[in-house]
N, C-alpha and C positions, 0 to 999 in steps of 0.2 A: 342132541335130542332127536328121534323120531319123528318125521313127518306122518301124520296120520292119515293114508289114501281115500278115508272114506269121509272126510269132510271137504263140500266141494268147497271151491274156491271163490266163492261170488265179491260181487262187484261194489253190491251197496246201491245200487242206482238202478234194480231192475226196473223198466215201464212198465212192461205188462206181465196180467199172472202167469200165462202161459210160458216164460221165460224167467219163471222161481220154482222148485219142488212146491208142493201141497203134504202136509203129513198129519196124522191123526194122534189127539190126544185121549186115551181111554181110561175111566176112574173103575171100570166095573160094575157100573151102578147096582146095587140090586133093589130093584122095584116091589111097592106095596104089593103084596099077595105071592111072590118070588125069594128064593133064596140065591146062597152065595154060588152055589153048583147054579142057578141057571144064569146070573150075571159070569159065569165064567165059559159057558157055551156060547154064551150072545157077544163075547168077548172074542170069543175064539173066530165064528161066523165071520164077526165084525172085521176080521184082521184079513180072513181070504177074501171079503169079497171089496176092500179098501181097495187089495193086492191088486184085483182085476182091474179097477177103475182106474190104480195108474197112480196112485198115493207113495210117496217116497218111503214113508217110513210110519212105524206107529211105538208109541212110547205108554207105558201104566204109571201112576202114580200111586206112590208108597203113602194112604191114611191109615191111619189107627183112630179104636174107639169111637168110628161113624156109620150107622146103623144102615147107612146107604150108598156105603163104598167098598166093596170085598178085595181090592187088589192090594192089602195089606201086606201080605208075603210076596210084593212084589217080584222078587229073582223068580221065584217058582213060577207065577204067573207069566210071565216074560218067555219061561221055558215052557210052556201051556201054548202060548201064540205061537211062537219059532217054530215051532214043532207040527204045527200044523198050516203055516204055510212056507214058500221057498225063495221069493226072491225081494222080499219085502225088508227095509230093516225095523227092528222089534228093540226097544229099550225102555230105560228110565227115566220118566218125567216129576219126580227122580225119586232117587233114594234120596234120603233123610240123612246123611253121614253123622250127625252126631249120636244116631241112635245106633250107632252101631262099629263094633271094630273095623279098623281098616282094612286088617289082614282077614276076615270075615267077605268081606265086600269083595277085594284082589280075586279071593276064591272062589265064589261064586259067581263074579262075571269071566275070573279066567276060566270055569268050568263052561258056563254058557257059548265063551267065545271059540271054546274047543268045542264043541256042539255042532254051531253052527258058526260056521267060520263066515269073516268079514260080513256080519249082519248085524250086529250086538252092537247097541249106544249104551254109556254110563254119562245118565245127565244128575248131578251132583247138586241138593240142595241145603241151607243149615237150618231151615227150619226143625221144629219136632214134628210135625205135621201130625199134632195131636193136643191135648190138653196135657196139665201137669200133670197129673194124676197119672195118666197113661206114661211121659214121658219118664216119672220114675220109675213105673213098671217096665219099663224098658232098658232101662240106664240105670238103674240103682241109686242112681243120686243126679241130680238135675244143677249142679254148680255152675255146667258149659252153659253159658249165654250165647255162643255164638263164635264167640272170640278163640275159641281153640280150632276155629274150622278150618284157617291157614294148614296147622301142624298136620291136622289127619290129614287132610288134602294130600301135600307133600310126604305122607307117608304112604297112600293111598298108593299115590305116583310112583311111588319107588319099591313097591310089591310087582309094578307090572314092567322094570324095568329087566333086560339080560339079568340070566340067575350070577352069582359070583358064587366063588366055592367057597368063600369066609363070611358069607351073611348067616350069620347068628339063625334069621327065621326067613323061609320062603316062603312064596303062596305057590301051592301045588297045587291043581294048574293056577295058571297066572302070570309067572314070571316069564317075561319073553312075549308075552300076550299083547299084539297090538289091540286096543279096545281103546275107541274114541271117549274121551272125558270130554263131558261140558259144563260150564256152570251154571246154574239156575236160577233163577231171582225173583222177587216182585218189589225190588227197591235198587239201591244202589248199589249197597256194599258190594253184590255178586257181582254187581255189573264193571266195578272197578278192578274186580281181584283178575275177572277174567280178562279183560285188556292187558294188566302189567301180568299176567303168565301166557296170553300169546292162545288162549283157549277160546273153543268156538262158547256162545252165548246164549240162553235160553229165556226171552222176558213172559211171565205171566200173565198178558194182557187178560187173557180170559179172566179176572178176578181183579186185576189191581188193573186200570186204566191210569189210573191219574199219576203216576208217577212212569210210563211207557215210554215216553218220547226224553224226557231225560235221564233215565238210567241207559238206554240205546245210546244218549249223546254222550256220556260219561266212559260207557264201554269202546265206543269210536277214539274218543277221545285220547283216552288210555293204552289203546290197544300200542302192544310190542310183538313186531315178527316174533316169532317162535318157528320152531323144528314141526310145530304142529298146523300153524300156521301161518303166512304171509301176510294177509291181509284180515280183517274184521270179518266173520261170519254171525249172523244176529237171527235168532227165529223168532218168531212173537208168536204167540197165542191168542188165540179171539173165537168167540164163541159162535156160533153160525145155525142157525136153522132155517133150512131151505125146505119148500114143500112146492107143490103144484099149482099151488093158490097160499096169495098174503095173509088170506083168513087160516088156513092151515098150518101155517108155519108160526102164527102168532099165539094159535092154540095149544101148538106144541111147544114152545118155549114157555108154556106157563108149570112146566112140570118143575123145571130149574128153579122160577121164581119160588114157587113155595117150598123146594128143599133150602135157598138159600135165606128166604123166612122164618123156618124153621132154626137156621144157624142166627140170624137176629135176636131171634125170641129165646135163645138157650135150647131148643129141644129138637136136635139134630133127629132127623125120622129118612126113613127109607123114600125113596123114589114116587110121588104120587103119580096120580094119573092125570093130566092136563082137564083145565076147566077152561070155563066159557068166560071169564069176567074176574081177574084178579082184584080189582076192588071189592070185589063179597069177600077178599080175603084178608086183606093187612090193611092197617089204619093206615092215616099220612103220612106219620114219620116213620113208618117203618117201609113204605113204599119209597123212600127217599135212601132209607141206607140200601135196600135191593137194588130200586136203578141204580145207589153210583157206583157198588160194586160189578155191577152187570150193564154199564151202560156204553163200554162199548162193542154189545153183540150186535150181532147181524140177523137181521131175522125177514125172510119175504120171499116171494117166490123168484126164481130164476134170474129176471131180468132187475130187481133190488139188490141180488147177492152178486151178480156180478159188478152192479155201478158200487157198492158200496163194499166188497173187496176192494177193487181196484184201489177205491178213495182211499182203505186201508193199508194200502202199498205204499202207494204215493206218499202216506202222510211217515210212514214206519221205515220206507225204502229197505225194508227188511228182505234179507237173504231167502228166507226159506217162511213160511204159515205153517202153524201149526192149529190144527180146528181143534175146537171142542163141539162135540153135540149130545146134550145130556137129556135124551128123547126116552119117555115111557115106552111106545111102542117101537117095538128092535125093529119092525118093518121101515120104520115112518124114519129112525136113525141112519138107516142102510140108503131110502131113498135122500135123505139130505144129501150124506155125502156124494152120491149116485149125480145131484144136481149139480152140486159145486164142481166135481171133475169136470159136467159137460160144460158149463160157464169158464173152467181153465181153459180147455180144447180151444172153446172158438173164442177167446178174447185177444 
């Protein structure tokens, strides 16, 4: 097998931030009174000026049928960012593999990777990242639970393997294409499959907390060298909003809150615009399924988002972060991250 050069080799045991990548997760949000053309320019901004700040990479996630997420046609998107910036890597957080053929998938990240050489991640997930309704509009029939994601996988794999002259079907481009696979999770099963195939690892902290530290310990656990890799590489996701001031930053994460309220309550809606007091807005049990979906984000100014990074390393010992910041105003998003890079610098 292929050693993959573009995944580093980490340790598992970093101390400090300043010695793990920092990378960006981007959904596209599109905000009330905004369409999908302008989450796709605030998208694009987003990605050169991450670039400048010193952000390893930045990955879009594949939703369907959510009125405040437009990176749906994720490849295209992906080729939207690449495209406009140069030394950044741009991937999938992730595609959706069961919605989709494998030799589809080969071809558009082996297009992408011929684009833009050694910049391109394929981070691999088996949800539908949708409802059913969607997922049969997608798939013509919804029978996959899950359980065939082994096969496409390994077929996936072997669209991007040396072409042979007796393979029945290639992916043009693709075959021959080095392009980093990862697998994706907010449970176990990904976190198992990726240890016994030797694949770097993606956990969704930003959404699933309570299952982070043992699907990580299942993936260590698990882990077998591979061609791709040596050792256990693990990213986590965690949601972060930094501002100038605690009152700032707490203001702007309530935009999150009530989108991810809106998924409580059934009526998924676009991006609002932050308030003053999320108790005017969801009773108590519904403030109970938001925080513990959301509870363990970061949210405070400078000197909160570095102490409580760090405590997030510490506790994760995770190779690489990967941030969410799901902020109305594309200013106030650009200065989160803006913060968090200077809190990596000098920690």
């Amino acid at each position: 097998m292929r050693r993959c050069a573009c995944v580093d080799q980490g340790s598992g045991f970093a101390m400090k931030l300043k010695d793990i990548p920092l990378s960006v997760l981007d959904l596209s949000p599109i905000t009330v009174g905004g369409d999908a053309a302008d989450a796709f320019r605030r998208s694009r901004d987003l990605a050169q000026r991450v670039e400048q700040f010193g952000y390893h990479r930045i990955w879009l996630a594949e939703h369907h049928s959510m009125p405040g997420i437009a990176s749906a046609a994720t490849a295209v998107v992906i080729g939207h960012v690449a495209g406009a910036t140069s030394t950044i890597r741009v991937g999938s957080g992730g595609i959706m593999l069961p919605n989709h053929a494998p030799l589809v998938v080969a071809e558009q990240f082996g297009t992408l990777a011929s684009l833009y050489p050694n910049r391109i991640d394929l981070g691999l997930g088996r949800a539908p990242g949708s409802n059913q309704a969607t997922a049969r509009a997608l798939r013509r029939e919804i029978s996959d639970d899950g359980s065939e994601f082994p096969r496409q996988l390994n077929e996936l794999r072997g669209f991007f393997q040396p072409a042979h002259e007796d393979a029945p079907v290639q992916a043009i481009p693709g075959q021959g294409i080095d392009v980093p696979i990862w697998l994706l999770g907010s449970s176990s099963y990904s976190a198992q499959l990726a240890g016994h195939l030797g694949l770097p690892f993606a956990f969704a902290g930003q959404f699933s907390p309570d299952y982070m530290l043992t699907a990580l310990q299942l993936y260590r656990q698990n882990f077998r060298p591979s061609g791709t890799l040596q050792k256990p590489y693990a990213m986590v996701g965690v949601n972060v909003f930094a501002a100038d001031t605690e009152e700032q930053a707490q203001r702007m994460a309530t935009s999150q809150q009530q989108m991810h309220l809106g998924l409580v309550r059934g009526t998924p809606g676009q991006l609002p615009p932050p308030i003053e007091n999320m108790d005017d807005a969801w009773l108590p049990h519904e403030r109970i399924s938001v925080e513990s979906m959301l509870r363990a984000s970061i949210i405070g100014d400078a000197a909160i988002v570095g102490e409580k990074l760090q405590a997030f390393l510490d506790t994760t010992q995770a190779d690489e972060i990967i941030i969410h910041t799901m902020a109305f105003d594309h200013a106030a998003r650009v200065r989160s991250y803006e913060i968090v890079a200077d809190v990596r610098r000098q920690s």
